[in-house]
C-alpha positions as CSV (number, residue, x, y, z in Angstrom):
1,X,-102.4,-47.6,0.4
2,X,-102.8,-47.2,4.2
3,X,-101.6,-44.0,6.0
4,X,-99.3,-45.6,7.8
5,X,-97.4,-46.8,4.3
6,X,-98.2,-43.2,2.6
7,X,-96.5,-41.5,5.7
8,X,-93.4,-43.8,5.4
9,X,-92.6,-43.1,2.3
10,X,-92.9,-39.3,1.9
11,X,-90.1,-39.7,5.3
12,X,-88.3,-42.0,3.0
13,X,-87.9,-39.4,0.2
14,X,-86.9,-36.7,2.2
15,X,-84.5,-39.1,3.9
16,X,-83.3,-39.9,0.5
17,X,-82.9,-35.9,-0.9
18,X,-80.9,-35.0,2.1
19,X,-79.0,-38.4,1.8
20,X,-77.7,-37.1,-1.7
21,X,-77.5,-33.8,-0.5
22,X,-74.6,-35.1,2.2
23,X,-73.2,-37.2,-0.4
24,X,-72.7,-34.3,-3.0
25,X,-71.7,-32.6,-0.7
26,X,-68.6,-34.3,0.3
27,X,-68.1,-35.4,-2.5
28,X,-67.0,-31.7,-3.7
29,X,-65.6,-31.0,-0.3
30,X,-62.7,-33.7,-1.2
31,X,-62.4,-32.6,-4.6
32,X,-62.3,-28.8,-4.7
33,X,-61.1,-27.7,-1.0
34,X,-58.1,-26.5,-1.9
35,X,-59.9,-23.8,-3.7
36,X,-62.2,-22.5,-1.0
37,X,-65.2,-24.8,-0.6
38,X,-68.2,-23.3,1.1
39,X,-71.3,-25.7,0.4
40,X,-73.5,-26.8,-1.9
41,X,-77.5,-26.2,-2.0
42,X,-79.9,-28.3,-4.1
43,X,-83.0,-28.0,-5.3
44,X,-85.8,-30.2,-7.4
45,X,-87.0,-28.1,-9.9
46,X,-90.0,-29.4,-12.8
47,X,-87.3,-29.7,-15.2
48,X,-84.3,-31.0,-13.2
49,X,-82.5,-30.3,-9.9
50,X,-80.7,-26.7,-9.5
51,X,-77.3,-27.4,-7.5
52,X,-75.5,-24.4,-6.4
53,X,-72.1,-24.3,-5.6
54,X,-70.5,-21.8,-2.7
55,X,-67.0,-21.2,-2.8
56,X,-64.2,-18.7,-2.5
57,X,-62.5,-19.0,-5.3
58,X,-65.8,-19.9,-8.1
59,X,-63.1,-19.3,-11.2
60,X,-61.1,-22.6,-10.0
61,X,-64.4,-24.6,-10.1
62,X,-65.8,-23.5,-13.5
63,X,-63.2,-24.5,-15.4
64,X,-61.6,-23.4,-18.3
65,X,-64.5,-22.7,-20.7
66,X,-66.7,-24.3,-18.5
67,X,-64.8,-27.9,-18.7
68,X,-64.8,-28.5,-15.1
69,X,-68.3,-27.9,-14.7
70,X,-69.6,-29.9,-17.4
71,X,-67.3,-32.7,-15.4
72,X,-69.3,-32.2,-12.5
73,X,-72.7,-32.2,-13.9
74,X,-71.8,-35.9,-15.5
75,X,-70.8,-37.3,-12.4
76,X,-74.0,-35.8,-10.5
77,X,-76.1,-37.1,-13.3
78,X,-74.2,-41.0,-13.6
79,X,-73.1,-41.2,-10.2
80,X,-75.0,-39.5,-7.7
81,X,-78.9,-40.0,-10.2
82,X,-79.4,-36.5,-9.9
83,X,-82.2,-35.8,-12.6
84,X,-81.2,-32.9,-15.0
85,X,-78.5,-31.3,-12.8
86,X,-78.3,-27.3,-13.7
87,X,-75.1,-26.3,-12.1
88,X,-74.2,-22.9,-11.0
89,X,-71.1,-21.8,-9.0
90,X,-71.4,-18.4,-6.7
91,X,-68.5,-17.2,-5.0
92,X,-68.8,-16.4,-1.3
93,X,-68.8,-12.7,-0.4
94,X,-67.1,-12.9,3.2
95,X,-64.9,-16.1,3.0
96,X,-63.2,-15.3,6.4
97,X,-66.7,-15.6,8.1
98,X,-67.0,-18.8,6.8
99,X,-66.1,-21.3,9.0
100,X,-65.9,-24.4,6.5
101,X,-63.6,-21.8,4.0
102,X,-61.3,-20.8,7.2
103,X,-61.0,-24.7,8.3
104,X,-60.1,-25.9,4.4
105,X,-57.6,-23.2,4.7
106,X,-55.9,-24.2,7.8
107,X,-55.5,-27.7,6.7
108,X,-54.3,-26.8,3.5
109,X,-51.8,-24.6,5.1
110,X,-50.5,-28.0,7.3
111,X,-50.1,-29.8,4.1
112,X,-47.9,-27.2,2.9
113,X,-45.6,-27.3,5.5
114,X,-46.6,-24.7,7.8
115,X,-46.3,-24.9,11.6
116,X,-49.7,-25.9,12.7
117,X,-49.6,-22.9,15.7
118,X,-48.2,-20.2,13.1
119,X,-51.2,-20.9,10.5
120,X,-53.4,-21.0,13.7
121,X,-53.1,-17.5,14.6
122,X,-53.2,-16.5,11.2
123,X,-56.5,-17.9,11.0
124,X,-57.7,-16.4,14.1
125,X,-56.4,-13.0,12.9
126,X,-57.6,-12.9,9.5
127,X,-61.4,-13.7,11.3
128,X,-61.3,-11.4,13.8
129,X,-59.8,-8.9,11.0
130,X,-62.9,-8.9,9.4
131,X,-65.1,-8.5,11.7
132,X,-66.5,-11.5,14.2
133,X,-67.4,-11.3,17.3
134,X,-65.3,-14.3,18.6
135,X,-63.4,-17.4,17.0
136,X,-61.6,-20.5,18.3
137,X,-59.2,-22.6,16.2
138,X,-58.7,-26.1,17.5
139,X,-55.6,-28.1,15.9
140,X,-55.4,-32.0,17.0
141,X,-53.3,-34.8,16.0
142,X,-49.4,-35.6,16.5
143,X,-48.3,-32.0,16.6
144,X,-44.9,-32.7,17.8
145,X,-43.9,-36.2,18.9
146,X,-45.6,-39.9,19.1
147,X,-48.5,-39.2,21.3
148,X,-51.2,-37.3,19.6
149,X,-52.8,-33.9,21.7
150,X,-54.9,-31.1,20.9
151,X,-54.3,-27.2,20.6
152,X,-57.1,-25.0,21.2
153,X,-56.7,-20.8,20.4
154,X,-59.7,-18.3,21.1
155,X,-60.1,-14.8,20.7
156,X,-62.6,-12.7,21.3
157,X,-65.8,-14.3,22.5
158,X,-67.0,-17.7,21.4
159,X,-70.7,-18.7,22.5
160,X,-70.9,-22.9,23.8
161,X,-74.6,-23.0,25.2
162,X,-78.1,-21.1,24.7
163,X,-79.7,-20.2,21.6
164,X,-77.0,-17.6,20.4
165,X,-75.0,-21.7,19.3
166,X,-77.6,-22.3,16.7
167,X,-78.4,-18.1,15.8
168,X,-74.8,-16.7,15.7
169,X,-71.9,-19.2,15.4
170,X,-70.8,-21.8,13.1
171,X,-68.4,-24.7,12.9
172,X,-66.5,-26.7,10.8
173,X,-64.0,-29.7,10.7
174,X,-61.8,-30.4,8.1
175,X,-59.2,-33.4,7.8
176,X,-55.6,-33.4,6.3
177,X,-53.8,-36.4,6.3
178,X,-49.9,-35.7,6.7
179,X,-46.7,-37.9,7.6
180,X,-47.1,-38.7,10.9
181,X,-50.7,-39.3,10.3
182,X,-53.9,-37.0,10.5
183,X,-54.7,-34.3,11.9
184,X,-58.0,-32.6,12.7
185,X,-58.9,-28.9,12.2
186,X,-62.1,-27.3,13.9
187,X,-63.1,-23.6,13.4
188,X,-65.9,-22.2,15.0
189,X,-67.0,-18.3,14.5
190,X,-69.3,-15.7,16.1
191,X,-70.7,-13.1,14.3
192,X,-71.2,-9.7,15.3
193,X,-75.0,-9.8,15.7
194,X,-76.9,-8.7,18.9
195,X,-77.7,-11.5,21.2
196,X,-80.9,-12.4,23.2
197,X,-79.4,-10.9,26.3
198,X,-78.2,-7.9,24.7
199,X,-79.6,-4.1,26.4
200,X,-78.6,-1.0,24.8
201,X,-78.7,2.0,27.0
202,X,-80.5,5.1,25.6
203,X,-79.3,8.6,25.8
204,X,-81.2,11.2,27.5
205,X,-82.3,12.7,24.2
206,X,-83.4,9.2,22.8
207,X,-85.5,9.3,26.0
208,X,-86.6,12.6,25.0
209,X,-87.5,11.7,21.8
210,X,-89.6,9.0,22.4
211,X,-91.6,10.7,25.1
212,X,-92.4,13.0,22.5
213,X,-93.5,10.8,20.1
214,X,-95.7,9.0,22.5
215,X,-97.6,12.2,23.6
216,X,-97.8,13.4,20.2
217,X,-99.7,9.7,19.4
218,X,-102.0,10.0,22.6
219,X,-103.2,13.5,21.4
220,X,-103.6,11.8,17.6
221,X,-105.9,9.2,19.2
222,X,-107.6,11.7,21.7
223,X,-108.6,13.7,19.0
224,X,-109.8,11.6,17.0
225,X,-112.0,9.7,19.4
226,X,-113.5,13.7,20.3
227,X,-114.1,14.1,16.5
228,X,-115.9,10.0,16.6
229,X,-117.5,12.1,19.5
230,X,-119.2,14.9,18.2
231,X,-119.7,13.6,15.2
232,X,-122.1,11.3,17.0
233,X,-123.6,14.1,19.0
234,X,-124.3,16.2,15.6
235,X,-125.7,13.0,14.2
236,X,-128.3,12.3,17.0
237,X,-129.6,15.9,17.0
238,X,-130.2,16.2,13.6
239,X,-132.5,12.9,14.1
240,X,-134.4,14.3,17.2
241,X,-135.0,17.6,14.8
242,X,-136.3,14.9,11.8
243,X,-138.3,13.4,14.2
């Protein structure tokens, strides 16, 4: 086997994980997003593949007795060839930082009736309650009449460029199809972490502080190198004397 060949088919068993890994996926997004989805992780293991389940409400998922979740590990061993499939179920700690749980949320609010800029701020409130930096809740489709728009509602602030995109926000789009047709949900969040830019003014006695420190580590190393010193000295005259 040439490298060439050898080369394309690790690619084509990593493409082919993370193929089944988005089919999963939304596979249990449809099935279970009334409940709080979050994701799903999954990992090859010696003796089978560990998939882990994230969502907010872990007890609708498992099942009574466990029934749902021997259901799913059947259809990810028939359907999906997953070998072995050990399936656990954790519930997310902070489901309204979770932009996938928030955007399931909203559009299962629309299929209940709700108006779509009512459930909107509600979203956007119950994020910002608990603690982001920034959120924007985009609802599209035909909102009122015929002709299909967008509304768009941000609070706080809500990073679009740079390396804070990738670091501190996430997004999510869910679908919900309704009567006069579908509309589209997309949350995005910011968490309240320090950015690259960020500068944080010390206090005088910070300042004060530190100096201290400093001096009290250049008179450490001062010392020590007049200890290295004499210790060098007393060595050199001792062999003079012995000589």
């Amino acid at each position: 086997m040439s490298a060439t060949s050898a080369k394309r088919d690790v690619k084509r068993i990593f493409l082919d994980q993370n193929l089944a890994k988005v089919k999963v996926d939304e596979y249990l997004a449809n099935k279970f997003y009334s409940v709080g989805y979050a994701g799903v992780d999954i990992q090859r293991t010696p003796l089978g593949t560990r998939v882990v389940i994230y969502a907010e409400r872990s007890g609708a998922i498992i099942g009574r007795r466990g029934a749902t979740i021997r259901q799913i590990t059947k259809i990810l061993s028939e359907w999906f060839g997953l070998p072995n499939p050990q399936v656990t179920v954790v519930r997310v700690e902070e489901p309204e930082l979770n932009a996938r749980v928030m955007a399931f949320r909203l559009a299962v609010a629309l299929q209940r009736g709700y108006h779509f800029r009512r459930a909107a701020y509600n979203i956007l409130r119950r994020i910002m309650g608990a603690g982001a930096k920034g959120a924007q809740v985009k609802v599209s489709g035909k909102l009122r009449g015929e002709r299909a728009r967008f509304e768009k509602y941000i609070a706080g602030k809500v990073y679009k460029s740079g390396n804070q995109v990738v670091r501190l926000t996430e997004r999510a789009i869910a679908h919900v199809l309704l009567k006069p047709g579908v509309e589209g949900v997309e949350v995005i969040i910011a968490r309240d972490e320090p950015t690259d830019d960020s500068v944080k003014i010390k206090n005088p006695e910070e300042v004060k502080e530190f100096v201290q420190k400093v001096r009290e580590e250049l008179e450490a190393m001062k010392g020590a190198e007049a200890t290295v010193e004499e210790a060098a000295s007393v060595k050199e005259t001792q062999e003079g004397e012995a000589q």
